[in-house]
C-alpha atoms as a printed R data frame, in Angstrom:
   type eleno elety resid chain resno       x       y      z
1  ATOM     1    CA   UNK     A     1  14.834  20.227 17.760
2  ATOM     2    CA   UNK     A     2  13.061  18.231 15.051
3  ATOM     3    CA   UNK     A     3  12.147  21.340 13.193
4  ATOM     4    CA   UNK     A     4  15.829  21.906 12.700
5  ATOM     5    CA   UNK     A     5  16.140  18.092 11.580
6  ATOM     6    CA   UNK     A     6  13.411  18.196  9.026
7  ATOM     7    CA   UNK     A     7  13.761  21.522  7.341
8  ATOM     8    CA   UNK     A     8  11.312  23.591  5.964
9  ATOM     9    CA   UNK     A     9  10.545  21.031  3.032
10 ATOM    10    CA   UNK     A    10   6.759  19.821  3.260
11 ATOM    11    CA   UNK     A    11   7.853  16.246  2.216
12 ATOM    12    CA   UNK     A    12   7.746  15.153  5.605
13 ATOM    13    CA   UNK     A    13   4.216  16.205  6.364
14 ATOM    14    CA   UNK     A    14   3.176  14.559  3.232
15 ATOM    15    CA   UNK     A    15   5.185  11.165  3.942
16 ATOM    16    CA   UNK     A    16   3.143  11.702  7.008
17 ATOM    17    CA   UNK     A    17  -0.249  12.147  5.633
18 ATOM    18    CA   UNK     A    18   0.273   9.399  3.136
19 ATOM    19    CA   UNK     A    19   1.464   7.006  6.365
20 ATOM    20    CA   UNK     A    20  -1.460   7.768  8.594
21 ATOM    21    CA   UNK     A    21  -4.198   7.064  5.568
22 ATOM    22    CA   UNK     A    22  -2.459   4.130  4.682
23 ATOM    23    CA   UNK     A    23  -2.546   2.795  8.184
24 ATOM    24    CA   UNK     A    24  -6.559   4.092  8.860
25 ATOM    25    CA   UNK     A    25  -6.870   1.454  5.880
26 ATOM    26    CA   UNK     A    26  -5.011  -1.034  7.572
27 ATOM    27    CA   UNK     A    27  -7.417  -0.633 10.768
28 ATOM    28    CA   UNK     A    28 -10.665  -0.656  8.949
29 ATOM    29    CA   UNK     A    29  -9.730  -4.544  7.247
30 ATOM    30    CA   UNK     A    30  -7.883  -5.338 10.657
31 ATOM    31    CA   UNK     A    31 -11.325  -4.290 12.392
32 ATOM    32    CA   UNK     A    32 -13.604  -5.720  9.450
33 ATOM    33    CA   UNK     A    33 -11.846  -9.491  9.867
34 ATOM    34    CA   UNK     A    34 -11.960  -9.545 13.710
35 ATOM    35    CA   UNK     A    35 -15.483  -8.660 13.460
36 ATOM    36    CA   UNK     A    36 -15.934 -11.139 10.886
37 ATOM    37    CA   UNK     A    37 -13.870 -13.730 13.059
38 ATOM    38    CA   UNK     A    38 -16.207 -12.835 16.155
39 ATOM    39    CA   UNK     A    39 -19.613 -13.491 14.018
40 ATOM    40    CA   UNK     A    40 -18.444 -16.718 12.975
41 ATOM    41    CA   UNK     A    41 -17.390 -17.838 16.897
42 ATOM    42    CA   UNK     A    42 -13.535 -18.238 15.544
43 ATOM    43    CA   UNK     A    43 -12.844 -16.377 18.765
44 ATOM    44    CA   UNK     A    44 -14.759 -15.040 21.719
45 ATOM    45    CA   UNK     A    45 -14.555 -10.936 22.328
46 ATOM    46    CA   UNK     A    46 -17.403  -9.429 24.883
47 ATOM    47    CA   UNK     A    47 -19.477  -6.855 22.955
48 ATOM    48    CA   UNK     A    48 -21.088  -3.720 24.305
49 ATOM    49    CA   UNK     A    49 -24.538  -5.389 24.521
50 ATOM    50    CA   UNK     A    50 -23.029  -7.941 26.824
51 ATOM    51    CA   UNK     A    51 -21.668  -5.459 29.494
């Protein structure tokens, strides 16, 4: 099993933690420029009011 793998050391979890924050980051400026890209009719994308 994993558990076996990884050992009772918390540095995975934290390597983890650290990953997954990192990447919510990453989605918010992903998200923020396709918006941004949308507004300014660099590409098309059907919106909620539109359905």
């Amino acid at each position: 099993m994993i558990s076996g793998y990884l050992g009772k050391s918390e540095a995975f979890d934290l390597a983890l933690g650290e990953f997954a924050l990192a990447y919510a980051g990453e989605t918010i400026r992903d998200h923020t420029a396709l918006v941004a890209a949308v507004k300014a009719g660099r590409i098309d994308a059907l919106v909620e009011e539109d359905l």
